[in-house]
C-alpha positions as CSV (number, residue, x, y, z in Angstrom):
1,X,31.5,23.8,-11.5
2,X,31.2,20.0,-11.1
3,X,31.5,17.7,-14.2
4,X,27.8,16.2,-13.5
5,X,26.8,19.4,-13.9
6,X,28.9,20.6,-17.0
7,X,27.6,17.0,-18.5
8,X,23.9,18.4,-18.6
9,X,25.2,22.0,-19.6
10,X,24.3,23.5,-16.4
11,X,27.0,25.2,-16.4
12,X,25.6,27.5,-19.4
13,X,21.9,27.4,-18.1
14,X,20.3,30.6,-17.6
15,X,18.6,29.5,-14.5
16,X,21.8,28.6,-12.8
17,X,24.5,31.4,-11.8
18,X,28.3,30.3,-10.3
19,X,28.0,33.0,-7.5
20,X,24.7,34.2,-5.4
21,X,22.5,36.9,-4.4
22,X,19.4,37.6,-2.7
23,X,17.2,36.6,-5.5
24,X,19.1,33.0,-5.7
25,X,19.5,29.9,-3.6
26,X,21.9,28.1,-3.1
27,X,21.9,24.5,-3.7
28,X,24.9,22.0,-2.1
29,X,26.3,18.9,-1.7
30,X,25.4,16.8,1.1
31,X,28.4,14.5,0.9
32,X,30.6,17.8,1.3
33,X,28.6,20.2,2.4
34,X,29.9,22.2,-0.3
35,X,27.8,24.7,-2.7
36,X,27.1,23.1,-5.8
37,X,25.6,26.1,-7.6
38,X,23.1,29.3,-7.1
39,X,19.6,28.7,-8.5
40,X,17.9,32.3,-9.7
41,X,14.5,32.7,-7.5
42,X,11.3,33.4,-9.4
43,X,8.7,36.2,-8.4
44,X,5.2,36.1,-9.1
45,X,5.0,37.4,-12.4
46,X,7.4,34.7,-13.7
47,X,5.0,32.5,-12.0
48,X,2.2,34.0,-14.2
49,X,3.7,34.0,-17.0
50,X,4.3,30.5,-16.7
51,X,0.6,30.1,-16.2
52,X,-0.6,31.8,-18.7
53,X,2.0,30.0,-21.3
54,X,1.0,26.5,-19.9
55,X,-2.7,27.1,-20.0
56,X,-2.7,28.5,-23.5
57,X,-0.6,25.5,-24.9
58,X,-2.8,22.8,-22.9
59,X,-5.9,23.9,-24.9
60,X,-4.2,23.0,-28.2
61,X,-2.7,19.5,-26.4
62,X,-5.8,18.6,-25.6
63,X,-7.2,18.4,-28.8
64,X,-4.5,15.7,-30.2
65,X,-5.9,12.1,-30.1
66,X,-4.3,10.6,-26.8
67,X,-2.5,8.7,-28.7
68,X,-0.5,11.3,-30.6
69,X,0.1,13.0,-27.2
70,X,1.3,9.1,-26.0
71,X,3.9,9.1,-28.9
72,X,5.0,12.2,-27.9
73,X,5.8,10.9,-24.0
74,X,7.4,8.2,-25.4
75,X,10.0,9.9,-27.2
76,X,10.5,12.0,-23.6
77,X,10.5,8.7,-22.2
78,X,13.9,8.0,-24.1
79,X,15.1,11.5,-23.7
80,X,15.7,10.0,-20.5
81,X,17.2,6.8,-21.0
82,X,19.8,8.6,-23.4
83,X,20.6,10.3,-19.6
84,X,19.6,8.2,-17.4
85,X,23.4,7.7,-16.0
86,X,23.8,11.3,-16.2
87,X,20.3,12.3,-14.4
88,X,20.7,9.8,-11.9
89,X,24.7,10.8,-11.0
90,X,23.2,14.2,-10.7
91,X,20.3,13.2,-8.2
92,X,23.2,11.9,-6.1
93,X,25.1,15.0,-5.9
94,X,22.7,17.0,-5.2
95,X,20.3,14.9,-2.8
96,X,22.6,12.2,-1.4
97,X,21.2,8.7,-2.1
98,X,23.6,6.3,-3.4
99,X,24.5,6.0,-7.2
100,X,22.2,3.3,-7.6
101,X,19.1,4.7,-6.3
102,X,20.0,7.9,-7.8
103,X,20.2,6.0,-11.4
104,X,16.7,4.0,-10.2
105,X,15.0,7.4,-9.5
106,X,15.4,8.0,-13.2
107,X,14.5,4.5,-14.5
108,X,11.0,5.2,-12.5
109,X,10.9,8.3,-15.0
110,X,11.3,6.1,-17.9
111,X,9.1,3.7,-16.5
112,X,6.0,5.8,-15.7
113,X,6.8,7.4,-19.3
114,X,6.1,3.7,-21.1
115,X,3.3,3.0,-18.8
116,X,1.7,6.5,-19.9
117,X,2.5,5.5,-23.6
118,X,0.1,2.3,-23.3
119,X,-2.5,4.2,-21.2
120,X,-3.1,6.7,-24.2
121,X,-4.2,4.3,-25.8
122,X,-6.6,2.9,-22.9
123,X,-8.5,6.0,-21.2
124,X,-11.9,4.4,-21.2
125,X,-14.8,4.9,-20.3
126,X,-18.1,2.5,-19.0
127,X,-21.3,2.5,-21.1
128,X,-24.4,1.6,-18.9
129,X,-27.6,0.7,-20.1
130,X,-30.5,3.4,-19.4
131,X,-33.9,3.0,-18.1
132,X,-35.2,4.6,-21.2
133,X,-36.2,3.0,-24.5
134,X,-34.4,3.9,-27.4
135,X,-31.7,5.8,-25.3
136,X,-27.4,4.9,-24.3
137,X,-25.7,5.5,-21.9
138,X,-21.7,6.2,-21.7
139,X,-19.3,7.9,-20.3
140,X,-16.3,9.6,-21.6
141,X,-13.1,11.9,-20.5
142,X,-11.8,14.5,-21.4
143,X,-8.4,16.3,-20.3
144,X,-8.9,18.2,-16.9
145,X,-6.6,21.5,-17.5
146,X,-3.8,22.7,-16.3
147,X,-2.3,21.3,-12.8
148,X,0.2,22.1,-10.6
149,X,2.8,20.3,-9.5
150,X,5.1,20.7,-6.1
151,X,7.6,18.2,-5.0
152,X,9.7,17.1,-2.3
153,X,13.7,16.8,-2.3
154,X,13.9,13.0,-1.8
155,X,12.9,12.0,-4.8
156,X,13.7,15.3,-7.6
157,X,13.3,13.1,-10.4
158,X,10.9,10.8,-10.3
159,X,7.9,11.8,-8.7
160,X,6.9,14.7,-11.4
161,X,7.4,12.1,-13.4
162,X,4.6,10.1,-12.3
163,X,2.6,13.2,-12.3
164,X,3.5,15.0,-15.2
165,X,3.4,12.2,-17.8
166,X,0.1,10.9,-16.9
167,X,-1.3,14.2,-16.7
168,X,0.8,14.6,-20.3
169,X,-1.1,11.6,-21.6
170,X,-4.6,12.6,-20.7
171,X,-4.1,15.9,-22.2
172,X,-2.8,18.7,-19.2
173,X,-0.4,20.7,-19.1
174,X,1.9,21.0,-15.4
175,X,3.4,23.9,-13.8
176,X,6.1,22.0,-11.5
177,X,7.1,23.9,-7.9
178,X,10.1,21.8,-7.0
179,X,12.2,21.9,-3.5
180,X,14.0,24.7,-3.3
181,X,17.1,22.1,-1.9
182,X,17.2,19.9,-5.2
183,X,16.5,22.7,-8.0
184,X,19.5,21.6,-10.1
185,X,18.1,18.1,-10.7
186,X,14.3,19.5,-11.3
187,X,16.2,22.3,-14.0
188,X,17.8,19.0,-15.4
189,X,14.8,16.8,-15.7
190,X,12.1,19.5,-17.1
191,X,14.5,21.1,-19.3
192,X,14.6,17.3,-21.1
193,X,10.4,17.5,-21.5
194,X,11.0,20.7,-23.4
195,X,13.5,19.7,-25.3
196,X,11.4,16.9,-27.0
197,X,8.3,19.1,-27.5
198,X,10.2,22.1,-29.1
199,X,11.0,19.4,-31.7
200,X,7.2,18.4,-32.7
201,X,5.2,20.4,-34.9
202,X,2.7,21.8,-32.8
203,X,0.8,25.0,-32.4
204,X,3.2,26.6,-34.4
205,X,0.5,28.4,-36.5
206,X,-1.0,29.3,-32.6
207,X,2.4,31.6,-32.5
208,X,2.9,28.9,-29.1
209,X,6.0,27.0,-27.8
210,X,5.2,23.7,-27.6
211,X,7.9,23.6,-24.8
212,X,5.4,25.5,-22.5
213,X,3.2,22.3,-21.8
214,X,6.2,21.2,-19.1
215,X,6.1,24.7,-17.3
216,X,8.4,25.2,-14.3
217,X,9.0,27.6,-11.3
218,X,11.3,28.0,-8.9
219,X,10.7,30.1,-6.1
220,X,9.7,30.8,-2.4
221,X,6.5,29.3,-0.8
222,X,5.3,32.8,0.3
223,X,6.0,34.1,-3.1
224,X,5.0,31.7,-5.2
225,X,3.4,28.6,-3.8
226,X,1.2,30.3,-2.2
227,X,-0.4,31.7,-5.5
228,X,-0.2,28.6,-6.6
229,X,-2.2,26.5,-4.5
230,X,-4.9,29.2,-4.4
231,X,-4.5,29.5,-8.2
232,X,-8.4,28.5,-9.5
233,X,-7.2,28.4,-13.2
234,X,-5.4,25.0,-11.6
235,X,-8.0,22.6,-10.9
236,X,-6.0,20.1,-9.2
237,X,-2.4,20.3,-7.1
238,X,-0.4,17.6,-6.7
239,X,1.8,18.0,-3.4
240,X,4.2,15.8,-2.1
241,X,5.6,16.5,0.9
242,X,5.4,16.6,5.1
243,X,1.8,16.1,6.8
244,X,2.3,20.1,7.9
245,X,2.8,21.0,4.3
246,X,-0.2,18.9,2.9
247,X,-2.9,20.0,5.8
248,X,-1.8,23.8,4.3
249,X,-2.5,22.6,0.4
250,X,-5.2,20.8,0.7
251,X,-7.1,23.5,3.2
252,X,-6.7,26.0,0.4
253,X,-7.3,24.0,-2.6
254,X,-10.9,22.9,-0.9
255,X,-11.9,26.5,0.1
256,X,-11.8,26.7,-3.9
257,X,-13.4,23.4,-4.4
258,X,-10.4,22.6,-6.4
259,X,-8.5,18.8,-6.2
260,X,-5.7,17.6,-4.3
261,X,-3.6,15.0,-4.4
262,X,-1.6,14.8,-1.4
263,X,0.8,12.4,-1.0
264,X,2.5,13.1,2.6
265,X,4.5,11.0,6.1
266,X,5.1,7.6,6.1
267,X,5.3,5.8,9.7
268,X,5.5,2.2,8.0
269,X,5.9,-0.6,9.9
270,X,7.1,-4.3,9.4
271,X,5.1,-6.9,11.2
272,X,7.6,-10.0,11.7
273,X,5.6,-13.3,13.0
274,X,7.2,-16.3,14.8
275,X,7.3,-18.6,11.3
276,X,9.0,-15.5,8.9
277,X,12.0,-16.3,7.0
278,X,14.3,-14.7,9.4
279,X,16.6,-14.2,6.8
280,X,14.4,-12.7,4.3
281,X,13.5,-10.5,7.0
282,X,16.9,-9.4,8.0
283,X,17.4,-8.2,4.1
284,X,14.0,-6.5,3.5
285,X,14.5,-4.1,7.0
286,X,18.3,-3.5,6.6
287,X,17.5,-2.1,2.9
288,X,13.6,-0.5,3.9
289,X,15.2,1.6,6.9
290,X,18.7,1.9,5.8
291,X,18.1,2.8,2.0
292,X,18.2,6.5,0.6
293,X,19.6,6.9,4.4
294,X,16.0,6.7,5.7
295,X,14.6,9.6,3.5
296,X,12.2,7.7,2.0
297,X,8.3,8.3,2.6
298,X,8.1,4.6,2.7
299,X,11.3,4.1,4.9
300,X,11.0,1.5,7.2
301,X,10.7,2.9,10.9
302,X,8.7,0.6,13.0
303,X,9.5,-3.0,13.6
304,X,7.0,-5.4,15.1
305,X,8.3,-8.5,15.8
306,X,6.9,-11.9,17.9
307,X,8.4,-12.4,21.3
308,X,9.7,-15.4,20.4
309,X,11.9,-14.4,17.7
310,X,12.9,-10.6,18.6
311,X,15.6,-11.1,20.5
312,X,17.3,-13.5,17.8
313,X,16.3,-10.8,14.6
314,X,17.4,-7.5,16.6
315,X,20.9,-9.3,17.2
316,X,20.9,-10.3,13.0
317,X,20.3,-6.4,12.3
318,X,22.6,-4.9,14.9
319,X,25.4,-7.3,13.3
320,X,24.3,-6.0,9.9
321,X,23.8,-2.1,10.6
322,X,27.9,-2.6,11.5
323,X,28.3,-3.7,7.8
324,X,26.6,-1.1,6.1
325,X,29.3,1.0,4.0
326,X,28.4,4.9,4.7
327,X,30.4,7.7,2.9
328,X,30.5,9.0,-0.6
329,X,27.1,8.1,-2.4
330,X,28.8,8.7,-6.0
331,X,31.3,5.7,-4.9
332,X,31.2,2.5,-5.3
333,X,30.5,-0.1,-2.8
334,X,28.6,2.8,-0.8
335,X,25.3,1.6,0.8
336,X,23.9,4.9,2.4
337,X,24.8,8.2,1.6
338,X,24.3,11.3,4.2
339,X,21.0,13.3,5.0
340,X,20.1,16.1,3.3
341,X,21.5,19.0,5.4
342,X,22.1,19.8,9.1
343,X,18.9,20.3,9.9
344,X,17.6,16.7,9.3
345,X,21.4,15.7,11.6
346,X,19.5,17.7,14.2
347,X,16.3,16.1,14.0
348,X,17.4,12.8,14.3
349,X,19.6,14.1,17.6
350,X,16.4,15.1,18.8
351,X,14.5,12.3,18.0
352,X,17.5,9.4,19.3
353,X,17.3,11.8,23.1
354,X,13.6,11.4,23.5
355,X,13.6,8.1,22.7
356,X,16.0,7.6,25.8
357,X,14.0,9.6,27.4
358,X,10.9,7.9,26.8
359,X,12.2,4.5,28.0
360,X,13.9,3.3,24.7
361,X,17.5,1.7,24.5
362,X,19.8,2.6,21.3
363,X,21.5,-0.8,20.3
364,X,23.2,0.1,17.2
365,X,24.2,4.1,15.8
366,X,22.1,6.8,18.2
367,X,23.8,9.5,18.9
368,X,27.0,8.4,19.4
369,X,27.1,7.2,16.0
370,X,25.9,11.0,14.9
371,X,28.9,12.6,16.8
372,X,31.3,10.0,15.1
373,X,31.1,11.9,11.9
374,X,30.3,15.5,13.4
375,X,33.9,16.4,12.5
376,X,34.0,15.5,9.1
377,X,32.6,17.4,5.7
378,X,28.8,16.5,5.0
379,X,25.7,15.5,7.0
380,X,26.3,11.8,7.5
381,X,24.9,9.5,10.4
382,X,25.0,6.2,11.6
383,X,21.6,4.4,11.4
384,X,20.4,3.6,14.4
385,X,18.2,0.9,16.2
386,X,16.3,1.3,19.0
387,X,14.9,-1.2,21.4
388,X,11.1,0.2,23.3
389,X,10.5,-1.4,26.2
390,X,7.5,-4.6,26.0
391,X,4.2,-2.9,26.3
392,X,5.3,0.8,26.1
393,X,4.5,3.1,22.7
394,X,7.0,6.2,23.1
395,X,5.2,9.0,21.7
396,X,8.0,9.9,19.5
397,X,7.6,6.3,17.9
398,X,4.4,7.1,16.8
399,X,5.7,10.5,14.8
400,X,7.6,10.2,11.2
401,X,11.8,11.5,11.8
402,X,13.2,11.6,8.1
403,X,16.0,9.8,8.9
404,X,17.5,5.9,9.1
405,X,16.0,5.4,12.9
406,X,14.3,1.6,13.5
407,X,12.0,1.3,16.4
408,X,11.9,-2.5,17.8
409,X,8.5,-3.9,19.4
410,X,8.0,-6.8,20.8
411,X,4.5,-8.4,20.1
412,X,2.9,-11.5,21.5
413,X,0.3,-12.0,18.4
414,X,-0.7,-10.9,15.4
415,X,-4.0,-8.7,16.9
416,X,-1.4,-6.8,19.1
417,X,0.9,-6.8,16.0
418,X,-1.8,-4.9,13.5
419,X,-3.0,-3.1,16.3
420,X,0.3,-1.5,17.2
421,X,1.0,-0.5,12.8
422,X,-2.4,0.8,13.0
423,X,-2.3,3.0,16.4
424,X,-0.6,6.1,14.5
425,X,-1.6,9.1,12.2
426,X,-0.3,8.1,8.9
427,X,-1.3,5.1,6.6
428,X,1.2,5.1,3.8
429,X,3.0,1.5,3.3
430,X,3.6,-1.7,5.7
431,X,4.5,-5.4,5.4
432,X,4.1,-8.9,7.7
433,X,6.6,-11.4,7.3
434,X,5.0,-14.8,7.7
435,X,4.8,-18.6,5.7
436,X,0.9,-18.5,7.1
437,X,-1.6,-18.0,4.9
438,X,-4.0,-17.0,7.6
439,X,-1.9,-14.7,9.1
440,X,-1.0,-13.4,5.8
441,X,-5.0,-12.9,4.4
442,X,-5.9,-11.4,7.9
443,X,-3.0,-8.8,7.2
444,X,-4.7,-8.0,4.0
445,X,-8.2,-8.1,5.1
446,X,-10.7,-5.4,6.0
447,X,-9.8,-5.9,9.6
448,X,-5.8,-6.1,9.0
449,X,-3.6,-2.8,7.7
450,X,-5.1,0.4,7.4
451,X,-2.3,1.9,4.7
452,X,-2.8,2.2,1.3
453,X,0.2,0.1,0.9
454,X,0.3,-3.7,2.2
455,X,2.6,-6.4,1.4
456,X,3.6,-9.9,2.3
457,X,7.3,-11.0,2.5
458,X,8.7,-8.2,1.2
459,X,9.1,-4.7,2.9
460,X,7.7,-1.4,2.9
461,X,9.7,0.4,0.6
462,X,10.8,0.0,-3.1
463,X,6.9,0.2,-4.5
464,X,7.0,-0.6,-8.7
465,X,5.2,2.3,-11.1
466,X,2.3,-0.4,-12.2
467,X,0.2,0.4,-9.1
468,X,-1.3,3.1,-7.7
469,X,1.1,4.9,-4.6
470,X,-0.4,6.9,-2.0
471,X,-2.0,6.1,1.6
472,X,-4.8,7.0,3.9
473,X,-5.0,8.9,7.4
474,X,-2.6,11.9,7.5
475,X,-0.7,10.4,4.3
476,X,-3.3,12.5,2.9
477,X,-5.3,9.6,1.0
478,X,-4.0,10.3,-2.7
479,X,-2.8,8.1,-5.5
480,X,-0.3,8.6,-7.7
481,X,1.8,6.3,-10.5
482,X,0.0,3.4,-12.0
483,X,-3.7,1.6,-11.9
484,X,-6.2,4.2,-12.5
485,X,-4.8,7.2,-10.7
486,X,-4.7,8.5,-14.3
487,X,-8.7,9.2,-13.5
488,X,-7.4,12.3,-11.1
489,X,-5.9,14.1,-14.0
490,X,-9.3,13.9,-16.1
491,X,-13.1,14.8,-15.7
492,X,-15.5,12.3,-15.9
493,X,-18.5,13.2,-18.3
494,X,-22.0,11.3,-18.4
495,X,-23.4,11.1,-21.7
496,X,-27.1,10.1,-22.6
497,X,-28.6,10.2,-26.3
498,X,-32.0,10.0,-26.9
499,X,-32.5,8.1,-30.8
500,X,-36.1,8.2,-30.0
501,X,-39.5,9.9,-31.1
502,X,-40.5,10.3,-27.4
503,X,-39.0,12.5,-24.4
504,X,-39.4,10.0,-21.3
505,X,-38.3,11.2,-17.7
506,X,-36.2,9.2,-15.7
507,X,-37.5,7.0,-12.8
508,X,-40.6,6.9,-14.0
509,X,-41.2,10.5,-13.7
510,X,-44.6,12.5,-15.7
511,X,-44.4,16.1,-16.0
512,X,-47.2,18.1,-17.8
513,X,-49.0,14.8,-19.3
């Protein structure tokens, strides 16, 4: 078995077997293509069990002041910086992104865990001022229950963390669902959780395992997500993943008047006017498209750049997508690692032909640059760009291909510009390049991006924990990480006390008098 894996014992984990079966998946290497380890599948009555253990234990949780249960995510917090190297070396293997990002991945777990550590300490609520004599108005909130949790394979790590320690915080428990492609990593990362809360003295007396508040399945979508988004003793599932996936979870969830927070495709876009650094530019697209080999949700993939200065900028990044190192993410020196398995090879095939198809010219990678490394171990590509003809909008430009593929417009203004980021189905991160403060403040105005994500003069991708992630349109409109998106794992209670001798109605209101 590999040493990253023998590091976090792994290799001795009951979860984890060295050869398969039909109740286990296997889990490989996408540098190598080479099995890494089988993962045993759960069935529905592990799933209920976990439930039922996670539930119990979340009713005790939720009676600890917030700030106990923040001194308790704190010490989880540097469960993970004791193996953060480790963790993040082990997100590499098993998803592909470079060492660094890999390692990153797991800082944003320690992150969110110190950010959740000051927010237990600031849940608050407004007090208003009532109509009434001699009454207050407040309100308060309380913990919401138990939620679930289901995640995508791009990032194994880090995004339960932003759920799961909020949630920890204001007083739920989480059942995680992880992809079934990085198991290892989510075995890794919730095992560390439990470790930390089997050491507390909780609920002992309850005959509970504190352990149970980080609950964990892995298993099949018919088998067990299923159940699981359809599951009313969760009021709220958290789903990261495709547009597809998210339209299926949140159709469920709202037949049970349950909450979801659906964080889905990015189609993000880079708006570059005439006056833009150039090379400021070049930098924040090479790493936005090219980083976590375009597997990001907030992957650059649409570039919409001024007539004047297109031609100049596409040469920059054709010169620099020859520089970009591609091979072993665990190396050093490596900038972009391979895609997660054959299937997303395939799709960007697929996606590189109709773009030719449609009009488009490959400059740099296409499918040439896919065939180049058809004959060697793992699933690697060459990033592509592709130039679409002035005034055309392929429809395959407007659809999100999880992989490094850059599609070049050329734009004569700024109106044309937002109009072209805003002309597709998802809403979830984009950027303008420009030294005008006009251009910039119409960008972020009510008539500029439609994404829950805008920036100027920097790109789409690389988002920090403090503020709140998500995006509108098919993205699915949820928030996740930092601001208040703390408020979706709570329920918001209005409280009125009447200190008084008399019983007056609101608005005015006489009833029997």
């Amino acid at each position: 078995m590999h040493p990253i894996l023998k590091s976090l014992g792994l290799d001795r984990h009951p979860r984890v077997a060295a050869s398969g079966g039909a109740d286990t998946v296997a889990t490989e290497n996408p540098a190598t293509g080479e099995t890494l380890a089988h993962v045993k599948l759960e069935t529905l009555a592990a799933y209920e069990d976990v439930v039922t253990k996670a539930i119990a234990v979340q009713k005790h949780w939720a009676r600890l002041p917030a700030p106990k249960r923040g001194e308790i995510v704190r010490q989880i917090g540097n469960a993970f910086r004791a193996k953060r190297e480790a963790l993040g070396e082990l997100v590499t293997l098993e998803m592909g992104k470079i060492r660094a990002e890999g390692i990153g991945e797991v800082q944003e777990a320690i992150d969110i865990a110190d950010f959740a550590v000051g927010l237990s300490r600031q849940l608050y609520g407004l007090s208003m001022h009532s109509e009434r004599a001699l009454h207050r108005m407040y309100e308060q909130w309380h913990p919401l229950g138990t939620i679930g949790i289901i995640t995508a394979f791009n990032f194994p790590c880090a995004v339960w963390a932003w759920n799961s320690m909020l949630a920890a915080v204001c007083g739920d428990a989480c059942v995680w669902k992880p992809s079934l492609i990085t198991p290892l990593v989510a075995i890794a990362t919730n095992d560390l959780a439990r470790e930390v809360m089997r050491e507390q003295d909780l609920f002992r007396p309850a005959g509970l395992d504190p352990a149970d508040l980080f609950g964990l399945i892995i298993g099949k979508d018919q088998v067990v997500g299923e159940p699981m988004i359809a599951d009313r003793r969760l009021p709220l599932i958290s789903a990261t993943g495709s547009c597809r996936m998210g339209k299926r979870v949140g159709a469920v969830v709202a037949e049970r008047l349950g909450r979801a927070l659906l964080e889905l495709g990015g189609n993000n876009a880079i708006i570059v006017m005439d006056d833009a650094d150039i090379e400021l530019v070049t930098r924040a697209v090479l790493f936005g498209a090219v980083g976590t080999a375009g597997q990001r949700c907030t992957t650059t993939r649409r570039l919409l750049v001024h007539e004047s200065i297109v031609d100049d900028l596409t040469a920059r990044l054709v010169k620099a997508y020859k520089t970009v190192p591609i091979g072993d993410p665990l190396a050093n020196g490596t900038l972009m690692g391979p895609l997660i398995h054959k299937g997303a090879v395939d799709q960007m095939r697929h996606a590189i032909e109709r773009a030719e198809a449609e009009g488009c010219t490959v400059l740099a990678g296409g499918v040439e640059g896919i065939d180049r490394w058809k004959s060697k171990p793992g699933h690697f590509v060459e990033p592509s760009i592709v130039r679409v003809p002035r005034g055309k909008v392929p429809a395959i430009t407007k659809e999100e291909t999880f992989a490094p593929i850059l599609y070049v417009f050329t734009v004569k203004d700024l109106d044309e510009a937002i109009a072209l980021q805003n002309g597709v189905d998802q809403g979830l991160s984009s950027a303008i390049f420009t030294l005008n403060m006009r251009s910039a403040e119409r960008f972020l105005s009510v008539d500029g991006s439609d994404c829950g994500i805008a920036n100027v003069n920097i790109g789409t991708s690389g988002a920090e924990i403090g503020g709140a992630f998500g995006g509108e349109k098919d993205t699915g409109g949820g928030r996740e990480s930092g601001s208040d998106s703390w408020k979706q794992y709570m329920r918001r209670q209005t409280c009125t006390i009447n200190f008084g001798k008399e019983l007056p109605l609101a608005q005015g209101i006489r009833f029997g008098e």
